[in-house]
N, C-alpha and C positions, 0 to 999 in steps of 0.2 A: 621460341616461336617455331618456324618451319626447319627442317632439317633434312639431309639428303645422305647418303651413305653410297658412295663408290669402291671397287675394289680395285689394286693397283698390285701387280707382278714389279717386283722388285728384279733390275735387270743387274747384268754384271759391271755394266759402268758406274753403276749407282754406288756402289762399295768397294772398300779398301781390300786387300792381300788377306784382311781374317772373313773377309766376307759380310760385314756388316756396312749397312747403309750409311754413308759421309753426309752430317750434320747439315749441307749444303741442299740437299736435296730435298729435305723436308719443306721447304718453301714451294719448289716446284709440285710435289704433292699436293700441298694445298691451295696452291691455282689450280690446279685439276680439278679440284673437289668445289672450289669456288665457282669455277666456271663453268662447271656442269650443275650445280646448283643455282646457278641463274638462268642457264638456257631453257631447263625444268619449268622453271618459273615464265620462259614464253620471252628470256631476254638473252642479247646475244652483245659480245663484246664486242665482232664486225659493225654489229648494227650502229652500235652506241657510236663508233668511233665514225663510221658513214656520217652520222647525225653530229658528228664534230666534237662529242663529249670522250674524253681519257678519264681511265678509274685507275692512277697509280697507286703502290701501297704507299703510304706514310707512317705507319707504323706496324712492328712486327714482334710478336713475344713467343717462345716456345718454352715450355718445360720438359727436359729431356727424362724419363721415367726409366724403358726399355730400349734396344738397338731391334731395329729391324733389319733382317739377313737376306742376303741372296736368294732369287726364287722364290720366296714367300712371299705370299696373298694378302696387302695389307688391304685396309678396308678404313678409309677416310671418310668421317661423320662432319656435316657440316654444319653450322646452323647460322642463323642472322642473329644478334643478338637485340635488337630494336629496330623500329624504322627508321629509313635513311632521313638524312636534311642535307647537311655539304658533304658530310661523312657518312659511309658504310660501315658495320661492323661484324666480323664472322666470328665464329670461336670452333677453335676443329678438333677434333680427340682422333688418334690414328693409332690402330689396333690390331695388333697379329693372329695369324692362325686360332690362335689358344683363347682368342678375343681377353689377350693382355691390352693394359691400355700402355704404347709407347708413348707418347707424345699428346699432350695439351698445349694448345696454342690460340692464339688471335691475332687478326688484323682489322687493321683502320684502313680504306680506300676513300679519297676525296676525289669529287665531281669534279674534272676540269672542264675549262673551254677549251679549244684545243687553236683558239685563233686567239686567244688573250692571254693562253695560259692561266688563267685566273680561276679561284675557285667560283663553284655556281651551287647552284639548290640541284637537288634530285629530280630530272626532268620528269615531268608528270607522269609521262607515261610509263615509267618504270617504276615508279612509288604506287600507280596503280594497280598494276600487275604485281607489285609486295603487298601491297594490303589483305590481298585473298588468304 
């Protein structure tokens, strides 16, 4: 479907002693890229959560290809991979200077209520604003 492409400077807390980016971090990336890929789309996490709904992940896969290094200009591709119902789904490819591909990845986000904890459907007005 739709997809979004962010660039992200690799800082020095993000990496170990040879300089290369700690496998931890990869997650945080892809909330960046997640999350700027929904505000794009006109949706905002504040909002959701004003409106009482929480999007935790539930599930999380990487394939580690390449290391991404210090200082370097990664460039995080997002995409949705279907439309939502209780579940989200992203799949991310994050790619260096050289436009190597480091990292292949996905996530699952499920709609909560955040007064029931309970899963919910995708409130309309964000499956609206996916549809486009």
């Amino acid at each position: 479907m739709n997809f979004d492409e962010i660039p992200i400077r690799v800082r020095y807390g993000e990496t170990d002693q040879m300089g290369v980016v700690h496998h931890g971090n990869y997650a945080l990336y892809m909330e960046m890229g997640r999350t700027e890929w929904l505000r794009k789309k006109g949706i905002s996490y504040k909002q959701m959560e004003d409106d009482g709904v929480m999007l935790p992940v539930i599930s999380m896969s990487l394939k580690f290809k390449k290391s991404a290094h210090y200082d370097e200009v990664i460039k995080v591709k997002t995409s949705l991979t279907k439309l939502p119902s209780v579940k989200i789904e992203f799949d991310y490819e994050i790619y260096n200077e050289s436009d190597e591909l480091l990292v292949a990845a996905n996530t699952v986000l499920a709609f909560i209520d955040m007064k029931s904890k309970r899963p919910i459907k995708c409130p309309d007005y964000i499956f609206e604003k996916l549809k486009v």
